[in-house]
C-alpha positions in Angstrom: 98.2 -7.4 76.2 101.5 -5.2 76.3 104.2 -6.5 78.5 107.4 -4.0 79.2 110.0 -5.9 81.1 112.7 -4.2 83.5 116.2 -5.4 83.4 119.2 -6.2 85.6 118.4 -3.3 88.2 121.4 -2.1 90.4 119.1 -2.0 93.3 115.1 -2.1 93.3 113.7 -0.5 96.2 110.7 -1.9 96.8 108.8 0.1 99.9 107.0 -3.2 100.3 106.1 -4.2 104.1 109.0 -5.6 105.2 111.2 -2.8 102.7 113.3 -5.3 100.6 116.2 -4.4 98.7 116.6 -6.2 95.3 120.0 -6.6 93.6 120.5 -7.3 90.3 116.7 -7.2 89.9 114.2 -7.4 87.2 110.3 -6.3 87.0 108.1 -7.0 84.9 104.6 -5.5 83.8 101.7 -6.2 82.3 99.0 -4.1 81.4 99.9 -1.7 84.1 100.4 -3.6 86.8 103.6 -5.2 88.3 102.9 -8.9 87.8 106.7 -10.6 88.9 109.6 -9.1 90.8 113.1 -11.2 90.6 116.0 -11.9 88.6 116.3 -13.7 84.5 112.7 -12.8 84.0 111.8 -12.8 80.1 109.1 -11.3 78.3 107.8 -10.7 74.2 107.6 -7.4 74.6 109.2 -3.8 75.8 113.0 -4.0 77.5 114.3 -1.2 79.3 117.8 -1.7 80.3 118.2 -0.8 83.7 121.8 -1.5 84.4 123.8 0.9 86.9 120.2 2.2 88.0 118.1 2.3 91.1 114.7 1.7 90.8 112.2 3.2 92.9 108.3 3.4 93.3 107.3 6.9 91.5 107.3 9.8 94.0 103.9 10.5 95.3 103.1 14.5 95.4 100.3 15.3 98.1 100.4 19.3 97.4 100.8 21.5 94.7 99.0 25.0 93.4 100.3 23.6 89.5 99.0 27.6 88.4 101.6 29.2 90.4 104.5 28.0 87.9 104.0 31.1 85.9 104.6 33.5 88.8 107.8 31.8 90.4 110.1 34.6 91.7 107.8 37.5 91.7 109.4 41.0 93.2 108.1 41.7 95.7 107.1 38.3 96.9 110.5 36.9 97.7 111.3 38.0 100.9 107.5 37.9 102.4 106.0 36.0 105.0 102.5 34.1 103.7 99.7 36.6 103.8 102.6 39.1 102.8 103.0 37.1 99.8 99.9 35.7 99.1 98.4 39.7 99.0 101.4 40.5 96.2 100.4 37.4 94.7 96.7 37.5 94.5 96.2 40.6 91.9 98.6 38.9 89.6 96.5 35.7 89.7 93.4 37.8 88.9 94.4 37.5 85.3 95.0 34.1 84.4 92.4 32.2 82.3 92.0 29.0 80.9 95.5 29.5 78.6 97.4 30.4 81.9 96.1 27.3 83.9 96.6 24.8 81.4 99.7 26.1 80.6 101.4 26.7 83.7 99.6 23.0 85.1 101.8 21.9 82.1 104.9 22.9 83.2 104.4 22.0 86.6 103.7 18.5 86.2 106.5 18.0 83.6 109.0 19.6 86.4 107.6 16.9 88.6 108.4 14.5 86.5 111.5 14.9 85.6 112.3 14.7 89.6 110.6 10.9 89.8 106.8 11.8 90.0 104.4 9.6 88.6 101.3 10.5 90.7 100.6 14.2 91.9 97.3 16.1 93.9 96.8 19.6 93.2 95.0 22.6 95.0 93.5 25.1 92.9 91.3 27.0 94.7 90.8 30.5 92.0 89.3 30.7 88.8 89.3 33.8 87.1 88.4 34.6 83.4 86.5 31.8 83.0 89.2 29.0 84.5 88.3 26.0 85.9 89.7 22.3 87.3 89.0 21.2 83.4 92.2 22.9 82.6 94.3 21.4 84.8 93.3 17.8 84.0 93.3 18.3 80.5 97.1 19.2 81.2 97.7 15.9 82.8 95.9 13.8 80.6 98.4 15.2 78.0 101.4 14.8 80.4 100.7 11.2 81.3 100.7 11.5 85.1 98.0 10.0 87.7 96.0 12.7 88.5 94.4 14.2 92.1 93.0 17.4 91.1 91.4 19.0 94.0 88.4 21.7 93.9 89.5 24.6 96.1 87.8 27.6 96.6 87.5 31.3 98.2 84.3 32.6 99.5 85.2 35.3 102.0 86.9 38.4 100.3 88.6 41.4 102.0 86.0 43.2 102.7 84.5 40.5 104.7 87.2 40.7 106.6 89.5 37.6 104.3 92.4 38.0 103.5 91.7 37.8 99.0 90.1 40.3 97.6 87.0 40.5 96.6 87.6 39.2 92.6 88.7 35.9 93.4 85.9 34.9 95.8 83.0 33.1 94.5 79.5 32.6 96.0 79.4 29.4 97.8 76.3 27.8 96.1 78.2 28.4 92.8 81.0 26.8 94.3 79.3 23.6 95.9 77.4 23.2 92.4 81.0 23.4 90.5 82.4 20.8 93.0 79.2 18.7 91.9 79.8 19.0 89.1 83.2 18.2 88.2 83.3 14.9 91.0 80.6 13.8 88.4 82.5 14.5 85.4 86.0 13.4 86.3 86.2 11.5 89.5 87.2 8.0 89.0 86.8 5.4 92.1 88.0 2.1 90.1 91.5 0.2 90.8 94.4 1.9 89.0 92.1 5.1 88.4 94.7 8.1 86.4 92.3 11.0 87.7 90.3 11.3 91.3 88.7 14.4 92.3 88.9 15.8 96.2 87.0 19.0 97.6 89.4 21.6 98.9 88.2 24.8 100.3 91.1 27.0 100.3 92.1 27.7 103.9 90.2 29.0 107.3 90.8 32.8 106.8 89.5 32.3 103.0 86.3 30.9 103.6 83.4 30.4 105.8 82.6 27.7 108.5 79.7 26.7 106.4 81.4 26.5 103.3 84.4 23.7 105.4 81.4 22.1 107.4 78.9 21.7 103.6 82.1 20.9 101.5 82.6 17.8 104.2 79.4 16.7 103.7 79.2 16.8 99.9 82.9 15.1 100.1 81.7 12.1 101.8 78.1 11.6 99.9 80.3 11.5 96.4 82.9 9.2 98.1 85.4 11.9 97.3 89.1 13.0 99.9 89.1 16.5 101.3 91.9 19.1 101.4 93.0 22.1 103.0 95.5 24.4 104.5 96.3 23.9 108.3 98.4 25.8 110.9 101.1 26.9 108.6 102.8 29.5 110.3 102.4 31.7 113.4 99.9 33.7 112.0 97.8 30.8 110.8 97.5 30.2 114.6 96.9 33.6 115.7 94.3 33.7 113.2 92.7 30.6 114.4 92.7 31.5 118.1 90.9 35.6 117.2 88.4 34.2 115.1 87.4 30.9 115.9 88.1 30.5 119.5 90.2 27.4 119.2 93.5 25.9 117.4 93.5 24.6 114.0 93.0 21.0 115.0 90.0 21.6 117.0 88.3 23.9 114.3 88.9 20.8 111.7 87.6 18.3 114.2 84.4 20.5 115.0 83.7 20.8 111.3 84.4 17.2 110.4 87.8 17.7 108.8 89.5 14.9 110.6 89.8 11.1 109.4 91.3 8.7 106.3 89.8 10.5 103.7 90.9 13.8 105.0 94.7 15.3 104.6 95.6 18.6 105.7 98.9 20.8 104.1 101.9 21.7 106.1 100.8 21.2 109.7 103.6 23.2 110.7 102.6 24.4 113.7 100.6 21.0 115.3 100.7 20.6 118.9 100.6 17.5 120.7 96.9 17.3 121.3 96.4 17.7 117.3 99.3 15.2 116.3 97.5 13.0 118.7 94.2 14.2 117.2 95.5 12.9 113.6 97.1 9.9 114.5 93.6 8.8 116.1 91.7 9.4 113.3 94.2 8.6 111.0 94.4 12.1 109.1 96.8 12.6 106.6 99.5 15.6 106.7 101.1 17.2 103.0 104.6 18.0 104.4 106.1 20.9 102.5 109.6 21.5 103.6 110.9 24.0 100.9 108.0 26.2 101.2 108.0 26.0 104.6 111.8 27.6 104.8 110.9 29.8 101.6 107.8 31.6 103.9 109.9 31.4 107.0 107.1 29.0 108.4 109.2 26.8 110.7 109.7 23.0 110.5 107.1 20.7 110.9 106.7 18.3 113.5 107.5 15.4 110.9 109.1 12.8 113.5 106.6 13.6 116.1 103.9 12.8 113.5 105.6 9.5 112.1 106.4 7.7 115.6 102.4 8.9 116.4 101.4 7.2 113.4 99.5 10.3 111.4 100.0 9.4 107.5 102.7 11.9 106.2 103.2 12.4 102.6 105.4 15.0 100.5 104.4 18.6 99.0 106.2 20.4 96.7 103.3 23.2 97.2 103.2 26.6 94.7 105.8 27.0 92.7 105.3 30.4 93.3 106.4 29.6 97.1 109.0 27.4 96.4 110.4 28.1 93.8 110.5 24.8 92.3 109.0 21.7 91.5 111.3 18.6 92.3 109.8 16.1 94.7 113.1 14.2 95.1 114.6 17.6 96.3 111.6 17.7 98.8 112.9 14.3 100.1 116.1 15.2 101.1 115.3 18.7 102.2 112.6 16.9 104.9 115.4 14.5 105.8 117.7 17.3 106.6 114.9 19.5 108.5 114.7 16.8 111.0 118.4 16.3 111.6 118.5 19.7 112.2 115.3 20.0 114.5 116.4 16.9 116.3 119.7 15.3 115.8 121.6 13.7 112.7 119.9 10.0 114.0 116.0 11.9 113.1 115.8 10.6 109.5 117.4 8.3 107.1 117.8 8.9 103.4 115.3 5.7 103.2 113.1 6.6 105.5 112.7 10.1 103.8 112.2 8.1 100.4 109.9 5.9 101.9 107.8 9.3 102.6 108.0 10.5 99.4 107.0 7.0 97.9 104.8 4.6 99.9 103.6 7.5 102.2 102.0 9.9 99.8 100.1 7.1 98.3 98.9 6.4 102.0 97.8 9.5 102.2 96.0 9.8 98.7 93.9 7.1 99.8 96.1 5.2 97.5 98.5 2.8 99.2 96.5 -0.3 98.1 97.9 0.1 94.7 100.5 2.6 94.3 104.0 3.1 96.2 105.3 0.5 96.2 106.9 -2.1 93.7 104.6 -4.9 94.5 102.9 -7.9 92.2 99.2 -7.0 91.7 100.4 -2.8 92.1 100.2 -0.4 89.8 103.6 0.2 87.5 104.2 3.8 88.6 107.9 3.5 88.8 111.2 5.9 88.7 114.5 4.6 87.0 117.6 6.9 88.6 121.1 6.5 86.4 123.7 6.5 89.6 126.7 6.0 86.8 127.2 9.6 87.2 128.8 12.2 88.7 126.3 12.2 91.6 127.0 9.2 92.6 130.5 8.9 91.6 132.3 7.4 95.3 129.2 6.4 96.7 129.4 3.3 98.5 125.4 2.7 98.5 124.1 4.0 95.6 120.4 3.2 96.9 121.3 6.2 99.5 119.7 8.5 96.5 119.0 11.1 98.9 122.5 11.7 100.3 124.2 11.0 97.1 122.2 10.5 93.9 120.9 12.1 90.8 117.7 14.3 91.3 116.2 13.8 87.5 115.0 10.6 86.6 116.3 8.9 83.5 113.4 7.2 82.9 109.5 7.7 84.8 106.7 4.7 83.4 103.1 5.5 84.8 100.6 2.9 84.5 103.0 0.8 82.7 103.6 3.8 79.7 106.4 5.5 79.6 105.9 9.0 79.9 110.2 10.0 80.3 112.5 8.0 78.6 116.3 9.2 78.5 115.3 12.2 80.3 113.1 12.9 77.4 109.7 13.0 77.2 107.3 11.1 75.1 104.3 12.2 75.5 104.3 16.3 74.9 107.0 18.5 73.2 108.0 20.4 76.6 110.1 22.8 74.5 107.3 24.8 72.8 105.8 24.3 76.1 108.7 26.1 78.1 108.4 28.8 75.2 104.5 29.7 75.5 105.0 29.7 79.3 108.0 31.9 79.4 105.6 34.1 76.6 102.8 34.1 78.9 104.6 35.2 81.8 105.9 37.7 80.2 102.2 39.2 79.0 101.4 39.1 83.1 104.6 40.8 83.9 103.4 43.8 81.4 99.4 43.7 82.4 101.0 44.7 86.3 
């Protein structure tokens, strides 16, 4: 039995139903789970000192392309809109292999991190060289975070008339055997499970109606989620409408891409018939707000989803689209889009947190057991230092998101802790940094 015991809290913020607020607070696990919130709690084993922190549920990430963080600020990609950007983008991504995924999922998931993350899905949907979804959980087994690799793929190339070219798509019986394959191998559907597997064709103008409408299928006879792209910008809709006949929404629905073990990225440009759609079935939405402004994509609907009642989560989505990784950054830039968009009364700082927290683990198909600190949940949990400059005048520290630090001082997954100090203790990131940095540079010279 190991027991780590956290002490004398400024604030806890719980997420739980009715969203307490703990003062002065202590938690304290054991064997992964939070097993007592309250105050003078003792324990034989680990103390971490908590004093002039908030503590908060780990940041839940619902979107992510973890290769990407070896092509962040690529010329010629910086001032496109998405299919501008994704053709730069896709000849440089021709040459990664197994060393470039594992390395750059490294970095991306130690960037996460750092910004409160304990739990994180990603979308990788190429595999060149000989690359494949092993990679990318070997790189966060290593890391220490809980795991939602999804298995995306390509199947219709340019001259199909797709938008990737031809090298990156694969045949779709190759594809629906790998997704086999690694549900089988990886997938874990037990309580407090560090690594689930979900079935993620790419995107509607990247692969065929049979390969969204099989992938469904195989998705629910393995008890797996699926993932996607959906109406992301203007031209996602256009799209839609000259091919298909129909909006995004109703394309999904025809094919069986709507319900609780479906979530969708960006939902940018959702009507009220498809916000309607997804609150019905309960569909989750991966809101990506930097990405969004980076690609010019517009804001999402976030407040018309939430009073609806559709399941919203954070993204951080490619770093190459981004350019960063920091999901606490994501919070405050969603609670800002909204004020814009609809009035400085749209969103609160906790209500934006509350997203980032307790709502990606909704939409995960985790919010039994992670997002919240709760007895019987699992000890994902951020510790935030507001003795410092940050904070410094703030007259609610637990307002992280309009004044607050944006790095963690310390991140515990499962009850481990995988940042302590703002250090790490599970990887040497610094000879990570380097052999990324090293292998961007060898793409840089091979185009």
């Amino acid at each position: 039995m190991s027991e780590v015991l956290i002490q004398n809290a400024h604030t806890a913020l719980t997420m739980d139903d009715t969203r307490r607020e703990l003062r002065d607070a202590d938690i304290l696990i054991r064997d992964g789970v939070i097993v007592e919130l309250g105050h003078g709690l003792t324990t034989g084993g680990d103390v971490i000192d908590a004093k002039n922190c908030v503590v908060t549920p780990g940041l839940v990430n619902t979107h992510h392309h973890l290769y990407q963080t070896l092509t962040r600020a690529v010329p010629g990609g910086q001032d496109a809109l998405l299919f501008g950007w994704l053709q730069t983008l896709y000849p440089i991504w021709s040459h990664f292999g197994p060393e470039e995924m594992f390395t750059s999922a490294q970095i991306g998931l130690a960037e996460l991190a750092l910004s409160g993350c304990t739990m994180t899905s990603d979308h990788l949907y190429l595999f060149p060289n000989g690359a494949t979804l092993d990679d990318t959980i070997a790189a966060a087994q290593e890391v220490g975070l809980r795991f939602h690799p999804t298995r995306g793929a390509m199947s219709i190339g340019e001259s199909d008339g797709g938008l990737p070219p031809d090298s990156l798509v694969e045949k779709e019986r190759l594809i629906l055997d790998d997704c086999i394959r690694v549900v089988d191998r990886f997938h874990d559907a037990s309580p407090g499970a560090m690594v689930r597997v979900g079935l993620a064709p790419c995107s509607p103008f990247s692969v065929s109606r049979d390969l969204m409408r099989d992938a469904a299928l195989l998705a629910r006879d393995k008890g797996v989620m699926l993932h996607t792209h959906l109406a992301e910008n203007l031209e996602d809709i256009a799209y839609s409408l000259a091919k298909f006949g129909c909006r995004p929404g109703q394309y999904a629905e025809e094919l069986g891409w709507v319900g609780d073990d479906v979530w969708h990225a960006h939902c940018v440009k959702l009507d009220g018939a498809e916000i309607d759609l997804f609150a019905r079935t309960k569909t989750g939405v991966a809101h990506c707000p930097c990405s969004n402004c980076r690609l010019g994509s517009g804001i999402a609907p976030v407040r018309a989803m939430r009073d609806a009642g559709v399941p919203v989560g954070l993204g951080v989505d490619g770093s190459a689209s981004n350019d960063a990784g920091n999901l606490i950054g994501e919070a405050r830039q969603t609670m800002l889009l909204q004020r814009v968009a609809r009035g400085a009364d749209a969103m609160s700082a906790r209500e934006a947190l509350e997203i980032a927290t307790r709502g990606g683990a909704e939409v995960l198909g985790r919010g039994g057991e992670c997002g919240q600190l709760r007895v019987g949940y699992r000890a994902d949990i951020a510790i935030w230092d507001v003795s410092g400059v940050e904070s410094a005048g703030s007259w609610d520290p637990a307002a992280l998101l309009l004044a607050g630090p944006t790095r963690v001082r310390d991140l515990i997954v499962e009850g481990k802790e995988i940042v302590r100090d703002g250090q790490f203790a599970t990887f040497d990131l610094a000879s990570a940094i380097v052999r990324q940095n090293k292998l961007a540079g060898q793409l840089a010279d091979k185009v």
